[in-house]
N, CA, C and O atoms as a Tinker XYZ file with bonds, in Angstrom:
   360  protein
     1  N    -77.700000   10.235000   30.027000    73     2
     2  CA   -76.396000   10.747000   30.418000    64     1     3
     3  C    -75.398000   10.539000   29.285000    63     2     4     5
     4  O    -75.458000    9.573000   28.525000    81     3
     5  N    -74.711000   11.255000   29.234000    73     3     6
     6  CA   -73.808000   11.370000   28.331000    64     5     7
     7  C    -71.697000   11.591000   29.057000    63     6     8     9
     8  O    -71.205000   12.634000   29.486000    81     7
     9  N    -71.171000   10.567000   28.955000    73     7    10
    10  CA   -69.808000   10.791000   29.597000    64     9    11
    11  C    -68.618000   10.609000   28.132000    63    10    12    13
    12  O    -68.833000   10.305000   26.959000    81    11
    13  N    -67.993000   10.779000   28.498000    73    11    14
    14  CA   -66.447000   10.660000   27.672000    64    13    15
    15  C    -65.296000   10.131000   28.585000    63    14    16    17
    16  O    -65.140000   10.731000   29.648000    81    15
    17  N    -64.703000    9.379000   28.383000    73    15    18
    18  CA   -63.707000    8.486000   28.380000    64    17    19
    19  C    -62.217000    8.564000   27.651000    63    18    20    21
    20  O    -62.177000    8.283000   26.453000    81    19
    21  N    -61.116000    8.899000   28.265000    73    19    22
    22  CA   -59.899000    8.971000   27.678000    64    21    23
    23  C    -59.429000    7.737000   28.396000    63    22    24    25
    24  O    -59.603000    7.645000   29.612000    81    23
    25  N    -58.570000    6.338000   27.389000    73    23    26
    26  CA   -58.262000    5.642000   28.152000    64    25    27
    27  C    -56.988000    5.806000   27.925000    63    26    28    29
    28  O    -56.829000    6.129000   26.748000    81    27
    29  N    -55.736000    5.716000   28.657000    73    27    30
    30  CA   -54.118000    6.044000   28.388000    64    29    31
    31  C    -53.613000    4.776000   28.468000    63    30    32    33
    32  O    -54.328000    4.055000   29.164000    81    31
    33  N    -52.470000    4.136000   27.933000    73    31    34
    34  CA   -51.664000    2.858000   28.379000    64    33    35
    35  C    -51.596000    2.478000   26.393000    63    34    36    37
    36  O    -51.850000    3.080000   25.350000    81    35
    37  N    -51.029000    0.955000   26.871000    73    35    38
    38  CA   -50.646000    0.309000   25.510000    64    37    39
    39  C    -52.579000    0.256000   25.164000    63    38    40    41
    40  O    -53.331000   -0.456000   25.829000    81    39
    41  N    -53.102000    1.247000   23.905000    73    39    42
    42  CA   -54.340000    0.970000   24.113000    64    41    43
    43  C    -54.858000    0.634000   22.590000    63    42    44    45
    44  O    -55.969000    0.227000   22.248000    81    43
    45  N    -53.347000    1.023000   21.527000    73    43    46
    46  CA   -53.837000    1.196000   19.736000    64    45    47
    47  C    -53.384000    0.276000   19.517000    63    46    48    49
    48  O    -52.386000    0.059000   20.205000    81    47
    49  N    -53.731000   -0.748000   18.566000    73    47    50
    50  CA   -52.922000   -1.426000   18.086000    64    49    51
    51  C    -53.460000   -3.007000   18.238000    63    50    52    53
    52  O    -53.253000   -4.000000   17.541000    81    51
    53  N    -54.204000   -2.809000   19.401000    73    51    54
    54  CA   -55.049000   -3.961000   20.238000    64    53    55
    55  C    -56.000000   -4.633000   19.966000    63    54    56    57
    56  O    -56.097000   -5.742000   20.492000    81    55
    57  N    -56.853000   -4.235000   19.190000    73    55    58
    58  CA   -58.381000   -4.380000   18.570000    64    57    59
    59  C    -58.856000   -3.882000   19.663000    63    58    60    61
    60  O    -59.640000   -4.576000   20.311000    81    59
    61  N    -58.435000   -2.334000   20.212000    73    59    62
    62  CA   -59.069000   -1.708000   21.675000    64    61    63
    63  C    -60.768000   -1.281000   20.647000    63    62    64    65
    64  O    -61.748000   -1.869000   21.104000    81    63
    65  N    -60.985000   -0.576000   19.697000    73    63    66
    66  CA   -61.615000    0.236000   19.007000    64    65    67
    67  C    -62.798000   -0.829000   19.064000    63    66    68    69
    68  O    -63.784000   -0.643000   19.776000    81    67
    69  N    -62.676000   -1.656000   18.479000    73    67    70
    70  CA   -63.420000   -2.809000   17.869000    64    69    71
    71  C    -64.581000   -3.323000   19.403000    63    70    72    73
    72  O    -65.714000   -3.192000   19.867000    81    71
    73  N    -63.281000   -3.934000   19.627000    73    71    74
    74  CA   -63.642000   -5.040000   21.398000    64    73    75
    75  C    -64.687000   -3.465000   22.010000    63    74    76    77
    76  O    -65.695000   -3.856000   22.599000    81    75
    77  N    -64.598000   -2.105000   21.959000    73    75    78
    78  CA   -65.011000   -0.936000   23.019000    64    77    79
    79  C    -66.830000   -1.207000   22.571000    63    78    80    81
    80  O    -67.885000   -1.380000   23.180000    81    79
    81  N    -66.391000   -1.117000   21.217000    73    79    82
    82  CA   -67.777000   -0.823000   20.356000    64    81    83
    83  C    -68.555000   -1.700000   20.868000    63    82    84    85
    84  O    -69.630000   -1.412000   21.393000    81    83
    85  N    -68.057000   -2.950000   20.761000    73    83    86
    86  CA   -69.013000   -4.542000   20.618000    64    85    87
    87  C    -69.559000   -4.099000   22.411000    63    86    88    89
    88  O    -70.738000   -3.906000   22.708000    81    87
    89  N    -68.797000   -4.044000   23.059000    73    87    90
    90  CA   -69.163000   -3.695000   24.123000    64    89    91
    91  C    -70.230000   -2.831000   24.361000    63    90    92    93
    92  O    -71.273000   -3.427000   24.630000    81    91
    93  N    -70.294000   -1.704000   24.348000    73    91    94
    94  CA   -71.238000   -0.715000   24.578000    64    93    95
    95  C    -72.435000   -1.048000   23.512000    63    94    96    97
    96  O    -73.403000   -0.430000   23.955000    81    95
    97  N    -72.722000   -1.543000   22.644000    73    95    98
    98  CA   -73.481000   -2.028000   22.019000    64    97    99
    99  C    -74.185000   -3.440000   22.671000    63    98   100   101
   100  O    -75.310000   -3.726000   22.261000    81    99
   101  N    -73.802000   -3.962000   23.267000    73    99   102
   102  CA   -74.087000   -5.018000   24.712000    64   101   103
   103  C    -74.821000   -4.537000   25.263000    63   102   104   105
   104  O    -75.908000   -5.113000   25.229000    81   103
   105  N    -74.741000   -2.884000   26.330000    73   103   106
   106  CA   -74.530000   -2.354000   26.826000    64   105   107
   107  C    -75.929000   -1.830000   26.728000    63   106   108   109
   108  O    -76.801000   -1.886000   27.595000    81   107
   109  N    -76.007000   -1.260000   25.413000    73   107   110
   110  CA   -77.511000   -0.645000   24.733000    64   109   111
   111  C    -76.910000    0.944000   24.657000    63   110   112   113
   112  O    -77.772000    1.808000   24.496000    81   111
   113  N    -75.613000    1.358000   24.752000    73   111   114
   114  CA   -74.871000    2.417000   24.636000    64   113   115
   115  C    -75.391000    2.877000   22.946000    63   114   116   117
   116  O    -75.804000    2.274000   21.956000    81   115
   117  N    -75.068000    4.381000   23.341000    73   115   118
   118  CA   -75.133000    5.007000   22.019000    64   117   119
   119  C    -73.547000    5.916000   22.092000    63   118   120   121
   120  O    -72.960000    6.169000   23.144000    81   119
   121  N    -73.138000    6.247000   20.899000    73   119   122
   122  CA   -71.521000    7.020000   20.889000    64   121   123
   123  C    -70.493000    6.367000   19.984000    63   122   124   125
   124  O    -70.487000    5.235000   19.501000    81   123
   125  N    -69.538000    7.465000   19.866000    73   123   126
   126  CA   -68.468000    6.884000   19.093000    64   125   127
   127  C    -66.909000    6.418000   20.117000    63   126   128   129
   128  O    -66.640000    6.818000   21.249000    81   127
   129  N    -66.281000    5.679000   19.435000    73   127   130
   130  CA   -64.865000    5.324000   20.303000    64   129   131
   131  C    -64.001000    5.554000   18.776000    63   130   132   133
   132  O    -64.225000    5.078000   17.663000    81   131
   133  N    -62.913000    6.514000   19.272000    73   131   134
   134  CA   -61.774000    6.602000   18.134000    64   133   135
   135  C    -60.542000    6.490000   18.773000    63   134   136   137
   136  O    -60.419000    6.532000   19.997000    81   135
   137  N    -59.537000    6.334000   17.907000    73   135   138
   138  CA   -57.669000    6.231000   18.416000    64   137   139
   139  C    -57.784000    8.157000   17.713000    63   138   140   141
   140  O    -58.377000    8.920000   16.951000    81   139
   141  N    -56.523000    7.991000   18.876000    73   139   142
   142  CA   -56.080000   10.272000   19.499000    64   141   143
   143  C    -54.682000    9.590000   18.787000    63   142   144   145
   144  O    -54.338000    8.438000   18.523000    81   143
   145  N    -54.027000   11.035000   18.614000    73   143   146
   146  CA   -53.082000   11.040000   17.777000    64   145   147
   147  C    -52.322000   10.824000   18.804000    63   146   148   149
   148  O    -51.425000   10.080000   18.406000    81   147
   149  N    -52.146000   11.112000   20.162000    73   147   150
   150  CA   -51.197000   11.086000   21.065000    64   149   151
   151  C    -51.141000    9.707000   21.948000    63   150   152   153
   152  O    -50.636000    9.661000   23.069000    81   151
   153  N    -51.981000    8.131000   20.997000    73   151   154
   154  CA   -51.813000    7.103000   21.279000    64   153   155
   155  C    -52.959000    6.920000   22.673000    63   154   156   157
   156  O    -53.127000    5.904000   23.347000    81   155
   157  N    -53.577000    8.130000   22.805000    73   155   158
   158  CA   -55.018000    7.375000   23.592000    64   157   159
   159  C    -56.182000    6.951000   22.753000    63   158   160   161
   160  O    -56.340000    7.052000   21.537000    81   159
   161  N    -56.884000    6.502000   23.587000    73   159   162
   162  CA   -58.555000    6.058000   22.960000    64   161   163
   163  C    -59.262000    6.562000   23.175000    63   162   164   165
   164  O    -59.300000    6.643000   24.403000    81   163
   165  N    -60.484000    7.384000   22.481000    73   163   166
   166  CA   -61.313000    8.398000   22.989000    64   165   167
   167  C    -62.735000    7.764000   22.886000    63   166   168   169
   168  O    -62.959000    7.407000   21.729000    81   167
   169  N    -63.652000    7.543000   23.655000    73   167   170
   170  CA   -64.676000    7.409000   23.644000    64   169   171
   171  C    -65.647000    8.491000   24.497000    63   170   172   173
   172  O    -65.320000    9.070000   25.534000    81   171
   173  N    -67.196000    8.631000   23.632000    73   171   174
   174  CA   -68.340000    9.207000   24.286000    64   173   175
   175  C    -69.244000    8.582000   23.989000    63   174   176   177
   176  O    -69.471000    8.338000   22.804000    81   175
   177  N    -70.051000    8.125000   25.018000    73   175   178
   178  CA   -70.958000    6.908000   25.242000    64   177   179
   179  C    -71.912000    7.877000   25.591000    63   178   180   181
   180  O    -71.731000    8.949000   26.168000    81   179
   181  N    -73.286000    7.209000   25.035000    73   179   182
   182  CA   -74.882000    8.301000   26.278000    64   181   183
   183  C    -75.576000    7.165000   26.111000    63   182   184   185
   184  O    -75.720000    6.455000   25.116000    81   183
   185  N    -76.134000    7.049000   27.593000    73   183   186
   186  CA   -76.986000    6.247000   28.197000    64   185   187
   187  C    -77.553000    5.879000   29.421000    63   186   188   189
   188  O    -78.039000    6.924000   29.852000    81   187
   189  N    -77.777000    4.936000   30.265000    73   187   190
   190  CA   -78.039000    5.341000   31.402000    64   189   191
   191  C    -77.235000    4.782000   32.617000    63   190   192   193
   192  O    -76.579000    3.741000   32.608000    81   191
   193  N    -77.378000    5.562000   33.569000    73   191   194
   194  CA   -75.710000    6.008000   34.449000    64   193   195
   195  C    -75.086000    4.164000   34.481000    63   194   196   197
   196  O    -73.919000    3.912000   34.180000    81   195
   197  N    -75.937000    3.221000   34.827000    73   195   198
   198  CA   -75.436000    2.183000   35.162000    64   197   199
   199  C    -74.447000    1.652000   33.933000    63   198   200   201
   200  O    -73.302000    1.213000   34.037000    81   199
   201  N    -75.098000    1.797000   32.963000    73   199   202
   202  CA   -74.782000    0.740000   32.158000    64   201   203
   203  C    -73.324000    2.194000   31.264000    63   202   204   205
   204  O    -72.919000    1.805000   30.169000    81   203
   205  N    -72.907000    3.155000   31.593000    73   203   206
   206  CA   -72.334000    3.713000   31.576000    64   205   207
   207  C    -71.277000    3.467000   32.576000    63   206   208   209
   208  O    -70.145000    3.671000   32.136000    81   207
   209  N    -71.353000    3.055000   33.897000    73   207   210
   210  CA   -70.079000    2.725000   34.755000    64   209   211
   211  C    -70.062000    1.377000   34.552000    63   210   212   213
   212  O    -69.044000    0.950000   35.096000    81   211
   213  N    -70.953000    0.095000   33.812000    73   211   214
   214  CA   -69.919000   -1.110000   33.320000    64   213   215
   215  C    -68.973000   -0.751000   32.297000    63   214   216   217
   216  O    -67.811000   -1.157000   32.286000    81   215
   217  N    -69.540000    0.103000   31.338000    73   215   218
   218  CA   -68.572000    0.659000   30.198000    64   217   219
   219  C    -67.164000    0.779000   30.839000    63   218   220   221
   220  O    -66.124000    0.213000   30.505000    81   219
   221  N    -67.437000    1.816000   32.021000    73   219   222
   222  CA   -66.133000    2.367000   32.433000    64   221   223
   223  C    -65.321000    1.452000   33.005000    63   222   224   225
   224  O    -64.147000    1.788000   33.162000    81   223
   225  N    -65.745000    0.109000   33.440000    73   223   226
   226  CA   -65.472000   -0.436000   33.996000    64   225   227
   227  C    -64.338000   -1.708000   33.220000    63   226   228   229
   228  O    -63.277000   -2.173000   33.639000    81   227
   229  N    -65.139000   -1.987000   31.909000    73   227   230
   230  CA   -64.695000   -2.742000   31.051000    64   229   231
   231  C    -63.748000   -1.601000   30.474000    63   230   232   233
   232  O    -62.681000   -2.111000   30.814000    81   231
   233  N    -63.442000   -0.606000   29.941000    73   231   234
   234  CA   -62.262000    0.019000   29.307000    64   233   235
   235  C    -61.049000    0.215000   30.528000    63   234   236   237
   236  O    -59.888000    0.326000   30.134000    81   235
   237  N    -61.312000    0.254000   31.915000    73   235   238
   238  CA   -60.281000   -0.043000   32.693000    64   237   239
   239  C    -59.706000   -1.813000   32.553000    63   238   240   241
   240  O    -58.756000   -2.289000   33.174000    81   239
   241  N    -60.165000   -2.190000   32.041000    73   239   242
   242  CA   -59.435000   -3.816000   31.583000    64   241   243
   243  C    -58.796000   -3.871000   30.240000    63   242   244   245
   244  O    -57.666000   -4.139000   29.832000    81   243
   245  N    -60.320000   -3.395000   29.512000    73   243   246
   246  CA   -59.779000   -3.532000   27.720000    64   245   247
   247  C    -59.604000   -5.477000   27.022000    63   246   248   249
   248  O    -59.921000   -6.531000   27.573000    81   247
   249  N    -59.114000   -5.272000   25.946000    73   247   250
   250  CA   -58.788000   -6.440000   25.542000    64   249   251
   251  C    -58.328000   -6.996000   25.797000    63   250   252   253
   252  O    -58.132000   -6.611000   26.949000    81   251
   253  N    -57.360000   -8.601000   25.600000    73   251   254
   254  CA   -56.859000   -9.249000   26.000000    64   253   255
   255  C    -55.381000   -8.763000   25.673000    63   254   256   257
   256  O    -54.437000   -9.379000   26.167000    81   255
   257  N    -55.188000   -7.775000   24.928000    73   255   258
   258  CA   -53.878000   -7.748000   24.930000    64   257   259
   259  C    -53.666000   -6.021000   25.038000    63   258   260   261
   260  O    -52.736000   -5.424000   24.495000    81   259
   261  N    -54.459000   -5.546000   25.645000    73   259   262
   262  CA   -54.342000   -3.892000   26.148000    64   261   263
   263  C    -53.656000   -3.877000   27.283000    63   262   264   265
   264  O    -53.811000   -4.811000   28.068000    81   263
   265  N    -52.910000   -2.986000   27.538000    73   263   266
   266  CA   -52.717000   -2.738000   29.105000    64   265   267
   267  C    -52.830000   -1.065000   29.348000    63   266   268   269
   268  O    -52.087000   -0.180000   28.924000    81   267
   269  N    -53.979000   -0.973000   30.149000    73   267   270
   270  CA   -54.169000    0.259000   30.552000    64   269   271
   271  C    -53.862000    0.667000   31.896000    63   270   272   273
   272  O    -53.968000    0.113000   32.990000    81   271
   273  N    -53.444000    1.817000   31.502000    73   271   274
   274  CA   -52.577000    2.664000   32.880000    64   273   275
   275  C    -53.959000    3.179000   33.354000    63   274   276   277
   276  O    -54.099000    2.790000   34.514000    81   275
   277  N    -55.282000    4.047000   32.860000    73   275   278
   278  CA   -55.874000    4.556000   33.335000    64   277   279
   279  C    -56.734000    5.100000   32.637000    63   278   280   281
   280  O    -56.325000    5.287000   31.491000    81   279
   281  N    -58.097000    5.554000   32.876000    73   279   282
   282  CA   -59.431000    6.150000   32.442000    64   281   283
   283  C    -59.541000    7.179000   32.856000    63   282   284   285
   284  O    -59.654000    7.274000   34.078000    81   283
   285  N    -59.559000    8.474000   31.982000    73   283   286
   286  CA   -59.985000    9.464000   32.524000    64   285   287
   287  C    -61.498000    9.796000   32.226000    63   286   288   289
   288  O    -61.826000   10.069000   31.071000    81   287
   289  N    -62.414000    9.779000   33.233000    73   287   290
   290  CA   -63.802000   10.080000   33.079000    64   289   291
   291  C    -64.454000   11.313000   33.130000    63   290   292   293
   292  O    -64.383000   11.789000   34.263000    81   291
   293  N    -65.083000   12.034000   32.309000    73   291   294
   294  CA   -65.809000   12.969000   32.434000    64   293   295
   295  C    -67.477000   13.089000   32.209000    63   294   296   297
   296  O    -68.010000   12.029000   31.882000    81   295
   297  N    -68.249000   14.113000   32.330000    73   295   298
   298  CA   -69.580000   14.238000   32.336000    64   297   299
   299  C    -69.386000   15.023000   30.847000    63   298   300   301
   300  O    -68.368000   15.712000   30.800000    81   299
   301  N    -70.292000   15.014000   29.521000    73   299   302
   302  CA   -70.595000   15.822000   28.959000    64   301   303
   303  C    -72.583000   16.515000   28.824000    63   302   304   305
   304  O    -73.642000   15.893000   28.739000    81   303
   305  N    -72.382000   17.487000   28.853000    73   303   306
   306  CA   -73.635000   18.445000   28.517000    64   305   307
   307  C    -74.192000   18.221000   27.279000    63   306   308   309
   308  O    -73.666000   18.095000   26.172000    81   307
   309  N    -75.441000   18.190000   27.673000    73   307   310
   310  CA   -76.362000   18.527000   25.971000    64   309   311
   311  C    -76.720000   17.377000   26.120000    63   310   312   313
   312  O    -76.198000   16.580000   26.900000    81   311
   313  N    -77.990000   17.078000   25.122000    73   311   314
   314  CA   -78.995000   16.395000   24.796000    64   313   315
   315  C    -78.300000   15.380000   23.926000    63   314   316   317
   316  O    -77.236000   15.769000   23.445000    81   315
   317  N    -78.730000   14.020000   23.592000    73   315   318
   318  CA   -77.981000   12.996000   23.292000    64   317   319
   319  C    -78.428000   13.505000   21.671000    63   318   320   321
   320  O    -79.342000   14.090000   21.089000    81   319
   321  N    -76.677000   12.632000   21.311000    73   319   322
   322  CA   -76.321000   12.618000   19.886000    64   321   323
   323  C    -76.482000   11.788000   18.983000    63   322   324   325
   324  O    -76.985000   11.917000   17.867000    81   323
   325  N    -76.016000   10.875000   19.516000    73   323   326
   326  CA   -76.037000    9.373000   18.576000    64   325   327
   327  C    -77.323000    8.395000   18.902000    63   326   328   329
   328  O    -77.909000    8.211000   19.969000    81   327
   329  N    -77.556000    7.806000   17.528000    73   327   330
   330  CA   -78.514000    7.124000   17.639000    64   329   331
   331  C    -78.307000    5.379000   17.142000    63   330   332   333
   332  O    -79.149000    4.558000   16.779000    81   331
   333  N    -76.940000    5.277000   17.300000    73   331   334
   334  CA   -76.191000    3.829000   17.140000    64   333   335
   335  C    -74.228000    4.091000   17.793000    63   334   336   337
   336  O    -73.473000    5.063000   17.767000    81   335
   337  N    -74.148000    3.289000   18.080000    73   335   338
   338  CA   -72.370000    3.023000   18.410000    64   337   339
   339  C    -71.724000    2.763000   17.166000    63   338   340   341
   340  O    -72.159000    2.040000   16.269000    81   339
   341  N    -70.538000    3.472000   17.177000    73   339   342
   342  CA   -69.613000    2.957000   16.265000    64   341   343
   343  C    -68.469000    3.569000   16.335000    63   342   344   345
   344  O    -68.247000    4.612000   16.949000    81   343
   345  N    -67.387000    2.660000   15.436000    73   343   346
   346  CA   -65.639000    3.900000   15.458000    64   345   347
   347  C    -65.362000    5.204000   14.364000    63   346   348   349
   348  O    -65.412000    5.009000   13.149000    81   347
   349  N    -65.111000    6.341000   14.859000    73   347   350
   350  CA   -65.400000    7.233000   14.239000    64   349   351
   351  C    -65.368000    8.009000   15.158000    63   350   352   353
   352  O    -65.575000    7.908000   16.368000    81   351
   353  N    -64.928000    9.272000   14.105000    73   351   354
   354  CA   -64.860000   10.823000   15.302000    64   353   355
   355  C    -65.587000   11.522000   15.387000    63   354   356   357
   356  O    -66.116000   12.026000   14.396000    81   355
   357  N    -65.916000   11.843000   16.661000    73   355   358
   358  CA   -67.069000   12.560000   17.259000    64   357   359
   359  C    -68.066000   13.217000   15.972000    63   358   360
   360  O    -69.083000   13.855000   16.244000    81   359
């Protein structure tokens, strides 16, 4: 499975990018997490459904000094991309 993740709130600035990665790499996640020009965090993770809703679960918290308003979750199509996690755009 493959999802994408917009997280909105105080989310740049945080070590949000860093803390997402280490995470989903925990996780056994494959995908990238980048900072959006309009001050969200973009991540697309592929893997399998579970370990995809702790992901989601941990970017509704974030770091110790994030405060997130909210996750927007989606499904993406197609056959998986990445074959390691890291920060960087799609």
């Amino acid at each position: 499975m493959r999802r994408r993740f917009v997280v909105r709130g105080m989310v740049q600035g945080v070590n949000f990018r860093a803390t997402a990665a280490d995470q989903a790499r925990r996780l056994r996640l494959t995908g990238r997490v980048w900072n959006r020009d309009d001050g969200t965090v973009e991540c697309v993770a592929e893997g399998d459904a579970d370990a995809l809703e702790r992901l989601r679960a941990w970017l509704a918290r974030g770091p110790r000094f994030a405060r997130v308003e909210r996750v927007e979750v989606s499904d993406v199509d197609g056959a998986a991309r990445y074959d390691d996690f890291r920060i960087a755009r799609p």
